[in-house]
VEXMAR-793471 format. One record per atom (N, C-alpha, C): residue number from 0; residue in one letter; atom name; y, z, x. Coordinates in steps of 0.05 Angstrom, whole numbers, plus 5000, padded with zeros to 4 digits. Each point is the difference from the previous one (the first is absolute). Layout:
<recs>
REC     k   r    a      v      w      u
REC   NUM   A   CA      Y      Z      X
...
</recs>
This chain:
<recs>
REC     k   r    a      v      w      u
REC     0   X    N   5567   7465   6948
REC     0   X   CA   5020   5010   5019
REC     0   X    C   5006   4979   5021
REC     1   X    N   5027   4998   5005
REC     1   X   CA   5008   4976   5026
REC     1   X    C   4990   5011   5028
REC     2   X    N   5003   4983   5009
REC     2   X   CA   5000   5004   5031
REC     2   X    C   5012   5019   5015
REC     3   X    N   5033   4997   4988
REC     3   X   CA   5016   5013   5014
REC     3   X    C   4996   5036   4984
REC     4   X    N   4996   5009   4974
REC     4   X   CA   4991   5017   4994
REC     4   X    C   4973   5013   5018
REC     5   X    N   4985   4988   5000
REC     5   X   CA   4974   5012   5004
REC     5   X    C   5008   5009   5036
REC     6   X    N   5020   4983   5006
REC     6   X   CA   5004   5014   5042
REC     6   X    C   5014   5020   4994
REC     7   X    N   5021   5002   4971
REC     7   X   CA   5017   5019   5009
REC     7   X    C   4985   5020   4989
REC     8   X    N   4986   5009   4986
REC     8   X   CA   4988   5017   4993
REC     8   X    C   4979   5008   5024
REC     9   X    N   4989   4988   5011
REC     9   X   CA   4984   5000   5020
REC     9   X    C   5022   5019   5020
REC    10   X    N   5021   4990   5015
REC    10   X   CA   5016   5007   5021
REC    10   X    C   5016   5041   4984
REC    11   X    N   5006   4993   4978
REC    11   X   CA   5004   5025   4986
REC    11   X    C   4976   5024   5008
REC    12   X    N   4979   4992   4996
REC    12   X   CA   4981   5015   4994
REC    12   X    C   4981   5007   5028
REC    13   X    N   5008   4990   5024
REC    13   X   CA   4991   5005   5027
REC    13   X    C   5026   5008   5018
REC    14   X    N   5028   4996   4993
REC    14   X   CA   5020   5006   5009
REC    14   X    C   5007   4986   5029
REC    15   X    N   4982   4983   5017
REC    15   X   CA   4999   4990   5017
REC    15   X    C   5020   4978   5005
REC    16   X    N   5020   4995   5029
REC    16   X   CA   5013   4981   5003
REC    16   X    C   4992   4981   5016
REC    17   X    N   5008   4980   5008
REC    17   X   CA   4990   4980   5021
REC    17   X    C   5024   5010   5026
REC    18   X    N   4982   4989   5011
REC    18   X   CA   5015   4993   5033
REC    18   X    C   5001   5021   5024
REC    19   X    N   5022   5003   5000
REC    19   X   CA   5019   5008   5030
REC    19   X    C   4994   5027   5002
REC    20   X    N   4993   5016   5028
REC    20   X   CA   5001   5032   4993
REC    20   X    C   5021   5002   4993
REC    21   X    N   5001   5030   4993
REC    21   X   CA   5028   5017   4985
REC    21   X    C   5010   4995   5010
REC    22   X    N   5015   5000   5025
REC    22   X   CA   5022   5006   5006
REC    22   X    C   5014   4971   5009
REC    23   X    N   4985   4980   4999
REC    23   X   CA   5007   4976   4999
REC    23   X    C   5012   4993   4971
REC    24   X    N   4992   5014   4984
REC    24   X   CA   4998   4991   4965
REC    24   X    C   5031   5024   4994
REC    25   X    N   5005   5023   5017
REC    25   X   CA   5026   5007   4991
REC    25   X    C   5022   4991   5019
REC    26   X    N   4986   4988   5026
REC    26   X   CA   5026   4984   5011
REC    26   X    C   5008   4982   4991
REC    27   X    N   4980   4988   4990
REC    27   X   CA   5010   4971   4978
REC    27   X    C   5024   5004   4979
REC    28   X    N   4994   5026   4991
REC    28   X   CA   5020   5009   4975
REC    28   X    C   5019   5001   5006
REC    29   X    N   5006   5018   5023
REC    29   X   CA   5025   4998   5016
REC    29   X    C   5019   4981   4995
REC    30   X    N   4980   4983   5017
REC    30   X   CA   5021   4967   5009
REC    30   X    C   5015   4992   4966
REC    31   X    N   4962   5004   4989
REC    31   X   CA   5018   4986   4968
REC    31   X    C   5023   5009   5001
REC    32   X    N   5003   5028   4993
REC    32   X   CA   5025   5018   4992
REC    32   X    C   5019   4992   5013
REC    33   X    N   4999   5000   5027
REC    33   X   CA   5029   5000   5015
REC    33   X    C   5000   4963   4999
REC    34   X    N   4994   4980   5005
REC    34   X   CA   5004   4975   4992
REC    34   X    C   5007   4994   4983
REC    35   X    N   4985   5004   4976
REC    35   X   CA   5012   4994   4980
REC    35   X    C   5025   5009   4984
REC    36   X    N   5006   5022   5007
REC    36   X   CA   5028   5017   4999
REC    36   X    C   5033   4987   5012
REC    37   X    N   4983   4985   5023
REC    37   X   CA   5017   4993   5030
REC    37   X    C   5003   4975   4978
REC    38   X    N   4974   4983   4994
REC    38   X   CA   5012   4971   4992
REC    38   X    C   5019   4998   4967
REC    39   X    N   4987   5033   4987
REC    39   X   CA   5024   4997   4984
REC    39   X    C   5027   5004   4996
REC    40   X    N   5007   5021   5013
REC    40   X   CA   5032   5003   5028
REC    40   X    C   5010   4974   5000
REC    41   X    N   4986   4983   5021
REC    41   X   CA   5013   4983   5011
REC    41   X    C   5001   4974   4981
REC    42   X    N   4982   4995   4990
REC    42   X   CA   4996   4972   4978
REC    42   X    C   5010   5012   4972
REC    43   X    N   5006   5024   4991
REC    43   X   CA   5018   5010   4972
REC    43   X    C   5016   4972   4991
REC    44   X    N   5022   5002   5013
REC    44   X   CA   5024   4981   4994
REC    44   X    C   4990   4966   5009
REC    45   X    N   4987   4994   5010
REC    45   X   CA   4987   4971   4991
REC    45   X    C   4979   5003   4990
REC    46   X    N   4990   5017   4976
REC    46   X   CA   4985   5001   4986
REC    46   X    C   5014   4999   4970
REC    47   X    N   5021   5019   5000
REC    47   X   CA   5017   4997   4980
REC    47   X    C   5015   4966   4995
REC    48   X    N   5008   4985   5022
REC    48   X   CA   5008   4977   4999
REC    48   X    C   4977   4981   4986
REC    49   X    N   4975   5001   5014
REC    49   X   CA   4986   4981   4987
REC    49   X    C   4991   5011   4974
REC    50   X    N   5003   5017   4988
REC    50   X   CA   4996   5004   4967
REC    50   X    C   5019   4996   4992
REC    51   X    N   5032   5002   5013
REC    51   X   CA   5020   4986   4980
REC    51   X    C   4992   4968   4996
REC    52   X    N   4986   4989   5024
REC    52   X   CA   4993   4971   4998
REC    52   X    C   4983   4993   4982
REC    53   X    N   4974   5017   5005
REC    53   X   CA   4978   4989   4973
REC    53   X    C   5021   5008   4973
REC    54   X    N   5013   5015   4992
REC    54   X   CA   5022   5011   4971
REC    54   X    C   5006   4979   5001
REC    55   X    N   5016   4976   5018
REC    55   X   CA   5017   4980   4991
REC    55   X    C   4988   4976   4992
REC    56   X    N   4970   5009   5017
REC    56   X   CA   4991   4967   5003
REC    56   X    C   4980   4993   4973
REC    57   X    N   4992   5020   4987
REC    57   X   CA   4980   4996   4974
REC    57   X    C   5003   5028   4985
REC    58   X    N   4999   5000   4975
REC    58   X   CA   4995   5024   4983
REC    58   X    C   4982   5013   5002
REC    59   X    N   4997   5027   5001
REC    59   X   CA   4985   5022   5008
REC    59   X    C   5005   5015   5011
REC    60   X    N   4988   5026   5015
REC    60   X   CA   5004   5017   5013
REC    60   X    C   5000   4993   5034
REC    61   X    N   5007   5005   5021
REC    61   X   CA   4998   5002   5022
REC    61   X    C   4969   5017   5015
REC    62   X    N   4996   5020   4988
REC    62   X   CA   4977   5009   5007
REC    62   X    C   4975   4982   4988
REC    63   X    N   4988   5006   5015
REC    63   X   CA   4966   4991   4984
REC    63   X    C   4978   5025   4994
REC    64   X    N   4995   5010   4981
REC    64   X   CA   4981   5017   4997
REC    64   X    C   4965   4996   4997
REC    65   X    N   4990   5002   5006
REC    65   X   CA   4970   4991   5006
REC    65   X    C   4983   5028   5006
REC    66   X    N   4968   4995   4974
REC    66   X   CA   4984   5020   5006
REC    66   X    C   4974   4984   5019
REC    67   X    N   5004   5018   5030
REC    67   X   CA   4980   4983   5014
REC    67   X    C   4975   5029   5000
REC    68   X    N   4986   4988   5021
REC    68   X   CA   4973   5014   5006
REC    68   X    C   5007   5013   5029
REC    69   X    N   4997   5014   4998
REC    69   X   CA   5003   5027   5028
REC    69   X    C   4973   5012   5011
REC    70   X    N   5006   5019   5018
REC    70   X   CA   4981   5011   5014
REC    70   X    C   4981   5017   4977
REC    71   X    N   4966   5002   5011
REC    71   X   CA   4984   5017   4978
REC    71   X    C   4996   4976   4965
REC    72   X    N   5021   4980   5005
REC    72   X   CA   4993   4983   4973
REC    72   X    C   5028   5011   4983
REC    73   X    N   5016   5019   5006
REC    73   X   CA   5016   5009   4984
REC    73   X    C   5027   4984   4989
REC    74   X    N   5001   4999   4988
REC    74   X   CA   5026   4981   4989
REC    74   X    C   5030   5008   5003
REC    75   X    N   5016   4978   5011
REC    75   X   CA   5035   5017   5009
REC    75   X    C   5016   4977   4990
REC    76   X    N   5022   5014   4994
REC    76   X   CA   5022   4977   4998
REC    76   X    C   5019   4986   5028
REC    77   X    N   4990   4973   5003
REC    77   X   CA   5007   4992   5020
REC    77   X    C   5028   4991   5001
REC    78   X    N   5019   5002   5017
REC    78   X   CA   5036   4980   4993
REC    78   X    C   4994   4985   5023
REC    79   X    N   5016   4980   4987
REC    79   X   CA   5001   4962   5014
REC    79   X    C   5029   4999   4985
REC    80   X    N   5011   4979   5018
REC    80   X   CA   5027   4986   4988
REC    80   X    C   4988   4972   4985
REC    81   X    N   5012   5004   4967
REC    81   X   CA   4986   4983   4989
REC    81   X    C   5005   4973   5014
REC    82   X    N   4979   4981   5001
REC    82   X   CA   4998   4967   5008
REC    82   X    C   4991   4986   4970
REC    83   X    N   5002   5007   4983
REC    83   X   CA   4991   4987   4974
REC    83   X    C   5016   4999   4974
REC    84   X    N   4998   4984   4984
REC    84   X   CA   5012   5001   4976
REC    84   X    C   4990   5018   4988
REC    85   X    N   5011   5015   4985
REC    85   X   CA   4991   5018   4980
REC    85   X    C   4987   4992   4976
REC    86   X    N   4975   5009   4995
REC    86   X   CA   4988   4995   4975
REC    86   X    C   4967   4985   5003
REC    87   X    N   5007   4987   5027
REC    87   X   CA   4975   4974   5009
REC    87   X    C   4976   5022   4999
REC    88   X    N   4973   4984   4996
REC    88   X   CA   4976   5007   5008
REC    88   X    C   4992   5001   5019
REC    89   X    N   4973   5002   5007
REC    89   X   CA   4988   5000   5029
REC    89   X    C   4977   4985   4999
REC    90   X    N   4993   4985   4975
REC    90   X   CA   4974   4996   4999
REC    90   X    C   4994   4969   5029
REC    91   X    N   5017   4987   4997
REC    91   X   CA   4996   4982   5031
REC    91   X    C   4985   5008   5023
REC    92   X    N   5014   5044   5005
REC    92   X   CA   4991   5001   5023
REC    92   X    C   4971   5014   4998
REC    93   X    N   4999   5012   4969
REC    93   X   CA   4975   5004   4994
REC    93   X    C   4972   4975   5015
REC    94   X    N   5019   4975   4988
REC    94   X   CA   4969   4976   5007
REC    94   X    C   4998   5005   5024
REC    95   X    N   5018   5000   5023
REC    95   X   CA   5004   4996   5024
REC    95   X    C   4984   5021   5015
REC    96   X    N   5004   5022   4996
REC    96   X   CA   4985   5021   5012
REC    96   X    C   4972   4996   4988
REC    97   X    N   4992   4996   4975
REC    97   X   CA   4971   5005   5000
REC    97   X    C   4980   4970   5006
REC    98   X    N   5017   4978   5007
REC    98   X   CA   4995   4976   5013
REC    98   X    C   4992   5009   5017
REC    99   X    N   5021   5015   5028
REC    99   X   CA   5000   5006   5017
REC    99   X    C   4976   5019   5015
REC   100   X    N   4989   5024   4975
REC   100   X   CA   4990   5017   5002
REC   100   X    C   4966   4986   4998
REC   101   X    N   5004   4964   4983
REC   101   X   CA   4969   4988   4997
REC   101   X    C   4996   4989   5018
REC   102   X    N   5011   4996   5028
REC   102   X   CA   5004   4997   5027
REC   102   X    C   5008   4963   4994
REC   103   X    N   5027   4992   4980
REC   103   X   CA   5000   4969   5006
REC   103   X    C   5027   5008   5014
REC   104   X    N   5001   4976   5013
REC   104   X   CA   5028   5000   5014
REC   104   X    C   5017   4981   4989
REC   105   X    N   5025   5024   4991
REC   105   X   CA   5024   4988   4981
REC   105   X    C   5023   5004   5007
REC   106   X    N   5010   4992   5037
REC   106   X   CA   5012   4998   5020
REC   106   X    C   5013   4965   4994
REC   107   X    N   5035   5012   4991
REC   107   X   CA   5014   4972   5006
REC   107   X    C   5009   5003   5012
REC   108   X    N   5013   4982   5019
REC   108   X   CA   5030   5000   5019
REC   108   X    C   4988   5015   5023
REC   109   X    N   4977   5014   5006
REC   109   X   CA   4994   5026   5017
REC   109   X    C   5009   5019   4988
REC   110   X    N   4998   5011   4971
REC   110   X   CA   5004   5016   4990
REC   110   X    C   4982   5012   4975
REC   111   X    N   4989   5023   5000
REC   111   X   CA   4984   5008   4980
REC   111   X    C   5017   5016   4978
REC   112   X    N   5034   4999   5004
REC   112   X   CA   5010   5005   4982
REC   112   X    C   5010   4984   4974
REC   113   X    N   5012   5009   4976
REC   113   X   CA   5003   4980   4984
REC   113   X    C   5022   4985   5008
REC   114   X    N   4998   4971   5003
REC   114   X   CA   5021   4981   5014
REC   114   X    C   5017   4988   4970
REC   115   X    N   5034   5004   5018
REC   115   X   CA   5010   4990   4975
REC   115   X    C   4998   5017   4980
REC   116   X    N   4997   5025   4992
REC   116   X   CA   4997   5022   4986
REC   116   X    C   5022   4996   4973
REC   117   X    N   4998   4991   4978
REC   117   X   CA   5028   4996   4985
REC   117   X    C   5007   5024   4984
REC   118   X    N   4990   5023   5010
REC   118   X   CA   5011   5028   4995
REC   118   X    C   5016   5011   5013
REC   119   X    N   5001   4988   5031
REC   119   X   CA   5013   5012   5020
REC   119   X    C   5025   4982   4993
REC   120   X    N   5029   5023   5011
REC   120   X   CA   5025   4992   5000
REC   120   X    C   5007   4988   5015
REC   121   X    N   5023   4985   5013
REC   121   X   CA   5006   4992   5021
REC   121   X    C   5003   5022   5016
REC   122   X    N   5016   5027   4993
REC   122   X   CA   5006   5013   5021
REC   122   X    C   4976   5014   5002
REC   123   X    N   4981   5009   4985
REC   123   X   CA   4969   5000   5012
REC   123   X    C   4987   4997   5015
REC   124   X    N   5001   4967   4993
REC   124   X   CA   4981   4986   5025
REC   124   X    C   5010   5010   5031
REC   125   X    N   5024   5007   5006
REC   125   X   CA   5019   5003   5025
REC   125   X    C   4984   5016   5013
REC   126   X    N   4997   5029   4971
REC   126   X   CA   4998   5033   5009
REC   126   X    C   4964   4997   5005
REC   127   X    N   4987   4991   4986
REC   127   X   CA   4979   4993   5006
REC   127   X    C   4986   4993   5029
REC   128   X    N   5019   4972   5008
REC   128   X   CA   4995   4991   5021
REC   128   X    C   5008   5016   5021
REC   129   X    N   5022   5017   4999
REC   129   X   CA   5003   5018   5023
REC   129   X    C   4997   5028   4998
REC   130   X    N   4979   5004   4984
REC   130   X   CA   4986   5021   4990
REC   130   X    C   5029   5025   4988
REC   131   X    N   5022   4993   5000
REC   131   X   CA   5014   5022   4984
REC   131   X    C   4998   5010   4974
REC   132   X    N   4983   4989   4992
REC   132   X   CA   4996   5010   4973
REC   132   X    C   4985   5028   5000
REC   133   X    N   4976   5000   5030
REC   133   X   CA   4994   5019   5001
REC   133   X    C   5011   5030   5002
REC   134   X    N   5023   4994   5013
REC   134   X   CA   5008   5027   5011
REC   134   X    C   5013   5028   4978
REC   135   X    N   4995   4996   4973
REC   135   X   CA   4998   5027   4984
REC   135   X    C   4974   5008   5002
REC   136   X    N   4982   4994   5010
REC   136   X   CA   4975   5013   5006
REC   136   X    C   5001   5031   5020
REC   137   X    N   5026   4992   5024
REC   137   X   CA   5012   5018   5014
REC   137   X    C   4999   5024   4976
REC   138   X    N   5002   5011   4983
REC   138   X   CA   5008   5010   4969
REC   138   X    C   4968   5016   5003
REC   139   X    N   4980   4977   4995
REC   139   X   CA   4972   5013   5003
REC   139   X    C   4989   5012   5023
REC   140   X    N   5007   4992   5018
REC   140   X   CA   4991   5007   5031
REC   140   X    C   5010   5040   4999
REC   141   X    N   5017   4993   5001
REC   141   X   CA   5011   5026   4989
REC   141   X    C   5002   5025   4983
REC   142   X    N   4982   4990   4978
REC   142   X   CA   4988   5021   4975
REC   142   X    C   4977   5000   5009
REC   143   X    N   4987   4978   5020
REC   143   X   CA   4965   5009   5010
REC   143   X    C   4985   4983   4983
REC   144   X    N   5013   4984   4983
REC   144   X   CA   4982   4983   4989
REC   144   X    C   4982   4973   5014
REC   145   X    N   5021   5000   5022
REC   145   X   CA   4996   4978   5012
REC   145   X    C   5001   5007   5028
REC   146   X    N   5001   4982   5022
REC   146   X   CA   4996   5010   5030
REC   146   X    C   5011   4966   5008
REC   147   X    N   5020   5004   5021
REC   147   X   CA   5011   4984   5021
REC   147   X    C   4979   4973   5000
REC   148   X    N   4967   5008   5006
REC   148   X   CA   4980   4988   5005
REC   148   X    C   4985   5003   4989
REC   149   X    N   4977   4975   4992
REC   149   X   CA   4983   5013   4979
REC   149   X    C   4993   4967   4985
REC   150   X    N   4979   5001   4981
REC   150   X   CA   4993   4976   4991
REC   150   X    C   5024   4999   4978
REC   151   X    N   4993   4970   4993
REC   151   X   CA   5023   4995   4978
REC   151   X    C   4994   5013   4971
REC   152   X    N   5022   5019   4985
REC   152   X   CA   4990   5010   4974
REC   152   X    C   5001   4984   4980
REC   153   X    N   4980   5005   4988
REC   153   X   CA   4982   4976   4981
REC   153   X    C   5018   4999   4979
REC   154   X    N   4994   4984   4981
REC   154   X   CA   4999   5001   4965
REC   154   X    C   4973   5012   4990
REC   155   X    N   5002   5022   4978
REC   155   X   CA   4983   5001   4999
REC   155   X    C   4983   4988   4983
REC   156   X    N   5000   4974   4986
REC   156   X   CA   4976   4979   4996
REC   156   X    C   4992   4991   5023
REC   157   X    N   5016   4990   5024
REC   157   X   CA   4998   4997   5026
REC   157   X    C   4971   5015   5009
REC   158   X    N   5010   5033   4999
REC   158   X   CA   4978   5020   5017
REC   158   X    C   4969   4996   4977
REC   159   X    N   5006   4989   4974
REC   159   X   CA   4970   5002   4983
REC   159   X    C   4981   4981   5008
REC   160   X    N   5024   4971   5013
REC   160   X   CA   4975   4973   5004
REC   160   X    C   4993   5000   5026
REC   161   X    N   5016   5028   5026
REC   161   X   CA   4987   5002   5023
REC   161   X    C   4973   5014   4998
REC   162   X    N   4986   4970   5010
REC   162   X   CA   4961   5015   5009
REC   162   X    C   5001   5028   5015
REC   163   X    N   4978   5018   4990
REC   163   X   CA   5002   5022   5011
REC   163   X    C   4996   5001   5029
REC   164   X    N   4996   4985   5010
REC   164   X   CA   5000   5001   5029
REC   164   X    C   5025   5007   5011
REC   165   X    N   5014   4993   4986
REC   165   X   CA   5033   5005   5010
REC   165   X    C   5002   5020   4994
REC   166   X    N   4989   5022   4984
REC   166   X   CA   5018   5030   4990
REC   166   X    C   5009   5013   5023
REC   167   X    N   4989   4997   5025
REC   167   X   CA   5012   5020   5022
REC   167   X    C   5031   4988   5003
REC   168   X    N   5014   4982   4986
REC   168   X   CA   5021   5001   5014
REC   168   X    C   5019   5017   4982
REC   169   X    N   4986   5008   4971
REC   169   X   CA   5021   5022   4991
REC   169   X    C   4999   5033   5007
REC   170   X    N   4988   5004   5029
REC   170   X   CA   4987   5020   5015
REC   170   X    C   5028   5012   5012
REC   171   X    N   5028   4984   5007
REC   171   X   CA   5019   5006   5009
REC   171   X    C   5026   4994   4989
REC   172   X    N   5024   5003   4997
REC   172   X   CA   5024   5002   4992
REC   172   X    C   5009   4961   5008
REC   173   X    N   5003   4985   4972
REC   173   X   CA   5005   4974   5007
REC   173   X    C   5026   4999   5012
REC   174   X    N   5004   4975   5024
REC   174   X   CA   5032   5001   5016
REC   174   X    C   5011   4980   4987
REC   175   X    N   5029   5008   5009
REC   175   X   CA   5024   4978   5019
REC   175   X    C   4997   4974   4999
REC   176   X    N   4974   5005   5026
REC   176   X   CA   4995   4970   5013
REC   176   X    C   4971   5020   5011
REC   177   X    N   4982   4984   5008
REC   177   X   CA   4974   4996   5010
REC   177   X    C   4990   4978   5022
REC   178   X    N   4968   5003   5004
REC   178   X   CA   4991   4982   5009
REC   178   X    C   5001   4969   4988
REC   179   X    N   5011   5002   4971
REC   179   X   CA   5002   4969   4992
REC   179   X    C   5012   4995   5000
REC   180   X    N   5024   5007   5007
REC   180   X   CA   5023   5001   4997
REC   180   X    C   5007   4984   5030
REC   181   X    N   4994   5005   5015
REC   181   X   CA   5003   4993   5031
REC   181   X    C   4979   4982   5007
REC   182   X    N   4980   4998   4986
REC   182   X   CA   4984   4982   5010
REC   182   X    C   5001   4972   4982
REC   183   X    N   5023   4996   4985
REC   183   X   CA   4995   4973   4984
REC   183   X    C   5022   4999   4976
REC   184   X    N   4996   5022   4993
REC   184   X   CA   5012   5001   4971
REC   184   X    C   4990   4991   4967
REC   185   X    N   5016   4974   5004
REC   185   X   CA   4994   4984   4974
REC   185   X    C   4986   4975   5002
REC   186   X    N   4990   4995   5030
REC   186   X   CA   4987   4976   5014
REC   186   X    C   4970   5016   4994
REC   187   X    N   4987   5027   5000
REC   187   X   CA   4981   5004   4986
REC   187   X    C   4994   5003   4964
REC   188   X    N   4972   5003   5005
REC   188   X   CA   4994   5004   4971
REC   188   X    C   4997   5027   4993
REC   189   X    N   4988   5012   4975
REC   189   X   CA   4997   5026   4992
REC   189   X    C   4974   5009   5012
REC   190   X    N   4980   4991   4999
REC   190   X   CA   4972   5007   5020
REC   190   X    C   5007   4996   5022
REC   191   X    N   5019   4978   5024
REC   191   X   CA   5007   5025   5018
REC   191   X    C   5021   5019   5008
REC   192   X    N   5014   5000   4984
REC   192   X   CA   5020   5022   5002
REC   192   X    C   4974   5031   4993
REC   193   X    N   4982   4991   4977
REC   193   X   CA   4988   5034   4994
REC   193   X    C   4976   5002   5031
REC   194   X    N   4992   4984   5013
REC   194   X   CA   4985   4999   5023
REC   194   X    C   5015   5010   5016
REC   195   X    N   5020   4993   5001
REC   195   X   CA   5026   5015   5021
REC   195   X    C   5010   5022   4990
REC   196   X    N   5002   5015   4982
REC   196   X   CA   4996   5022   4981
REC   196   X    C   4978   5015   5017
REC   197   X    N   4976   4995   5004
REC   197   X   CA   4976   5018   5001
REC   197   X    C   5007   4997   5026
REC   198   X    N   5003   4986   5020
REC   198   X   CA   4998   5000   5023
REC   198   X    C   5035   5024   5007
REC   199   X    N   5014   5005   4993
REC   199   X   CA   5024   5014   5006
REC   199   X    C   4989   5029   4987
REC   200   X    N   4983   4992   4985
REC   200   X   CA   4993   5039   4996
REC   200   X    C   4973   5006   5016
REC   201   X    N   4986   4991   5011
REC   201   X   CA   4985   4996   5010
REC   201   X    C   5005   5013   5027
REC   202   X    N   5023   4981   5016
REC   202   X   CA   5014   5012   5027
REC   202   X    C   5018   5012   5001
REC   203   X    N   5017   5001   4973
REC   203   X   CA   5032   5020   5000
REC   203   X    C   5002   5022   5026
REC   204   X    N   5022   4998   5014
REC   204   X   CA   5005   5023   5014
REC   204   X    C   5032   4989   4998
REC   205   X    N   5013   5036   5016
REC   205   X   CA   5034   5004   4998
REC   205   X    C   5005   4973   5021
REC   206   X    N   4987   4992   5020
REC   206   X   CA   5010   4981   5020
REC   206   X    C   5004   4971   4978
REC   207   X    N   4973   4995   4987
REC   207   X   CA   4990   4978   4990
REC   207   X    C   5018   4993   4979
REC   208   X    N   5017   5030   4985
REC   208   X   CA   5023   4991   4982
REC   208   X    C   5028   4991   5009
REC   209   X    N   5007   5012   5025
REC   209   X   CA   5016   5001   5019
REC   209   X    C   5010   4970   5008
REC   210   X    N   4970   4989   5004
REC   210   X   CA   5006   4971   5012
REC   210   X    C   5002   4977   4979
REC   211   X    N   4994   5004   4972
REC   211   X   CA   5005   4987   4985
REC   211   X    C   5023   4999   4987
REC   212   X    N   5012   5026   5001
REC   212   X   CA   5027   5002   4995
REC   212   X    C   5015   4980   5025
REC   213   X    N   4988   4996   5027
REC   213   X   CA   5016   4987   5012
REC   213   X    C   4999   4977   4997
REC   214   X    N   4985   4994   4988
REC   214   X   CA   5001   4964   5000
REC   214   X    C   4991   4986   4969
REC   215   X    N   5013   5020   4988
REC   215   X   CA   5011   4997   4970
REC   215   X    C   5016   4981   5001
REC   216   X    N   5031   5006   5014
REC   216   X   CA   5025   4983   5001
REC   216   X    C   5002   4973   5002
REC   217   X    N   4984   5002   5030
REC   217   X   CA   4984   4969   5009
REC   217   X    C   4995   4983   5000
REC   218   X    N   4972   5020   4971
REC   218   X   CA   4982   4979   4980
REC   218   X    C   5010   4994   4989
REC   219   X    N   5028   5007   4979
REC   219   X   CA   5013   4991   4984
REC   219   X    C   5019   4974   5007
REC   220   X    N   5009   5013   5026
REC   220   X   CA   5027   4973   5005
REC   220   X    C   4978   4972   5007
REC   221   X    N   4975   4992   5009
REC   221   X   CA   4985   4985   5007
REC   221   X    C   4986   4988   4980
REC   222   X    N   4994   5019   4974
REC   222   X   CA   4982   4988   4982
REC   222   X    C   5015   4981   4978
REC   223   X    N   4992   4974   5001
REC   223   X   CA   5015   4981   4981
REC   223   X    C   4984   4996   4972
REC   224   X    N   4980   5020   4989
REC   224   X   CA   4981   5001   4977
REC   224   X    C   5009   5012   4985
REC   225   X    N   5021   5023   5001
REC   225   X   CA   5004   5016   4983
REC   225   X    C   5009   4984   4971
REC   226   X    N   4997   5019   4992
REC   226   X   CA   5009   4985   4971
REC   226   X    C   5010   5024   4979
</recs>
């Protein structure tokens, strides 16, 4: 049995969540709901534009469909605006993460992402770097799969080669954007992004999501690692 099996079965079978009292944990929902509602309103029609762009710029679909790892260990289908050629593998980022995970450091440029990626498109790399690729996640935030805030949702070979020390971070609904998200990005590695994982479920409160949502934007226009 994996790792990520044996928590979710664990978390199934005690019914227990991490964090915030209740009523912190349904104000949260709230915000999801009405935020993410608000950012799909208003971002609809430059959302539609940049998928006519990825249509023109490479063959494939405009959406990206992806089964990640969710809250409890449960598995969801994640949407991303695709950044990739259709058809490529992953095994590169396979090495990279479980490099990463044997604690070597495999940081070029100040980046623990894959540099120079020859899967990624041109108009990819753009959406990438200014995180628009994320925003059909808005999509998840909204079915409850996902939350505004929250650790980053895995792959799940990803969640099998995380040490169990990390299981608490599938204790809560993966975000948006997070603590790693604001504190570095792609200038960290995967051990500490999951350290910053444990440490955000650890302290989670409605304020503590509140303020990361505020300096989400920030982090982004400042961080030159993204990739």
């Amino acid at each position: 049995m994996s790792t990520l099996e044996a928590f979710s079965r664990a978390r199934r079978g005690t019914g227990s969540t991490a964090g915030a009292p209740h009523w912190e944990s349904v104000a949260g929902r709230v915000v999801d709901i009405v935020l993410a509602s608000a950012g799909l309103l208003v971002l609809g029609i430059p959302m539609i534009v940049l998928a006519l762009i990825i249509r023109w710029g490479s063959s494939g679909p405009a959406l990206f469909r992806q089964r990640r790892v969710g809250q409890r260990g449960e598995t969801f289908t994640m949407y991303k605006f695709r950044t990739m050629r259709t058809g490529v593998g992953d095994e590169m980022l396979r090495r990279l993460v479980a490099a990463e995970l044997r604690g070597e450091d495999t940081s070029v440029e100040g980046s623990y992402k894959l540099v120079r990626d020859p899967r990624v498109t041109s108009i990819g790399a753009l959406l990438r770097k200014t995180s628009l690729d994320e925003l059909p996640q808005l999509i998840n935030v909204l079915f409850g799969t996902m939350s505004l805030v929250g650790p980053r949702p895995c792959l799940e070979w990803e969640a099998d080669l995380f040490p169990t020390e990390f299981r608490p971070r599938f204790s809560v609904r993966p975000g948006l954007t997070g603590l790693w998200q604001v504190s570095g990005r792609s200038a960290m590695s995967t051990l500490e992004m999951l350290h910053l994982d444990l440490a955000y479920v650890r302290d989670r409160s409605f304020l503590g999501d509140l303020s990361i949502l505020l300096r989400t934007i920030p982090s982004m226009l400042r961080d030159d690692s993204a990739r």
